[in-house]
N, C-alpha and C positions, 0 to 999 in steps of 0.2 A: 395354629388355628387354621383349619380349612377353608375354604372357600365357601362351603354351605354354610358353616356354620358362623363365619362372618358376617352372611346375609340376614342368618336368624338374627344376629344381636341386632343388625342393624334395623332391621323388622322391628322389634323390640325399643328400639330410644327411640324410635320416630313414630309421626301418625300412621294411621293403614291406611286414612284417605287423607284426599289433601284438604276438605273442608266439610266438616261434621255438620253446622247447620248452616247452610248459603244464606238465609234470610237473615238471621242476626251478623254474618258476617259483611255482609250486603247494609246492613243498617248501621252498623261500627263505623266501615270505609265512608260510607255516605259521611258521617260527622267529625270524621280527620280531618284536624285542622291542616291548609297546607305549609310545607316543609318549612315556609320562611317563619310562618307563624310559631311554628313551632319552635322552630332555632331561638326567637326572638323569646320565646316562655321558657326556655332553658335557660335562655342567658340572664331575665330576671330571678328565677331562683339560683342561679351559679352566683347571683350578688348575693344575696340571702345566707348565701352557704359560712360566710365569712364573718367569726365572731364579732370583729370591731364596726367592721358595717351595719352587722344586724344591732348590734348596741348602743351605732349612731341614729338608727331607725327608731330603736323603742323609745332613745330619749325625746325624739321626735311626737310623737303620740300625746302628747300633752301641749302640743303646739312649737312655735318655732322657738332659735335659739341661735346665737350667735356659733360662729367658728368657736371663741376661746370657752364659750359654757359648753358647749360641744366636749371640746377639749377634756375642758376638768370630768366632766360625768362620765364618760366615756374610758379615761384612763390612759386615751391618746396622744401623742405630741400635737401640736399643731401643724403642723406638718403633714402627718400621718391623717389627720381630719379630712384636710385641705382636700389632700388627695383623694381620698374616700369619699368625698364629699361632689368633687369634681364629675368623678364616675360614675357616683349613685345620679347626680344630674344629667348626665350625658346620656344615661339611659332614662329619663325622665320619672324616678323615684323620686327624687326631691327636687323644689323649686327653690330659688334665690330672691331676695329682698335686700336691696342694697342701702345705705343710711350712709352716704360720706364713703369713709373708707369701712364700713363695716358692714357683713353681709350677715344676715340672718334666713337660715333654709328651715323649710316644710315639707314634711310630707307633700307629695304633688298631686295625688285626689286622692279619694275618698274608697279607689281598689286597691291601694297599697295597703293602706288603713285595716282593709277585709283581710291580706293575706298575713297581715301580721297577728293580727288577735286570732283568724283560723290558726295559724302556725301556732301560735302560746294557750288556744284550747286545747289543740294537739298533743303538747308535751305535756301540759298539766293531766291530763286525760290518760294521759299512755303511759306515766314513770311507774305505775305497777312493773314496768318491764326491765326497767332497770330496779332491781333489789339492789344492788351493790353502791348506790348513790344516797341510798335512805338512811339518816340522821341516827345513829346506834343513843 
């Protein structure tokens, strides 16, 4: 390929200018969240992403629960709770309640609450997309 016609392709996958409307681009930038904020909203949905956490979360939604009911619903070791449980708090997803030696976790407000039922309108909403999952 030659040199001009390198340029054509490249012409072609890229813009021809570098910003088609400045004022909605200008209006976007203005509502970016900044970078740390962001990171921090990644890292709660990279918790989310994880079947056994998101499993510790929905059993959550009908209020608290000890580690070992945790456990049983969930399909977890105890162990594996703990741990899941440690880091969903650490990022403040869930709260702790402690009774002697026993702890019982919650949901930690009321916007975790929001992003789980958006998430499970979501799926309920969209499995038209997967055909291949639907009950023959």
């Amino acid at each position: 390929m030659n040199s001009s016609s390198q340029e054509q392709v490249t012409a072609l996958e890229g813009c021809a200018t570098r910003v088609v409307d400045a004022d909605r681009v200008a209006a976007v930038s203005s509502r970016m969240p900044a970078e740390t904020d962001l990171v921090d909203t990644a890292d709660i949905f990279g918790l989310l992403s994880d079947p056994g956490r998101l499993r510790l979360l929905l059993a959550l939604l009908d209020g608290e629960l000890c580690v070992c009911d945790l456990s049983v619903v969930t399909g977890l070791s105890e162990s594996a709770t703990s741990h899941a449980l440690r880091l969903l708090r650490a990022h403040r997803v869930v709260a702790v309640r402690r009774a002697g030696r026993m702890a019982y976790y919650r949901l930690d407000d009321a916007h975790v609450r929001m992003l789980l039922d958006l998430a499970l309108a979501h799926t309920e909403h969209t499995q038209a997309i997967h055909p291949e999952r639907r009950d023959s």
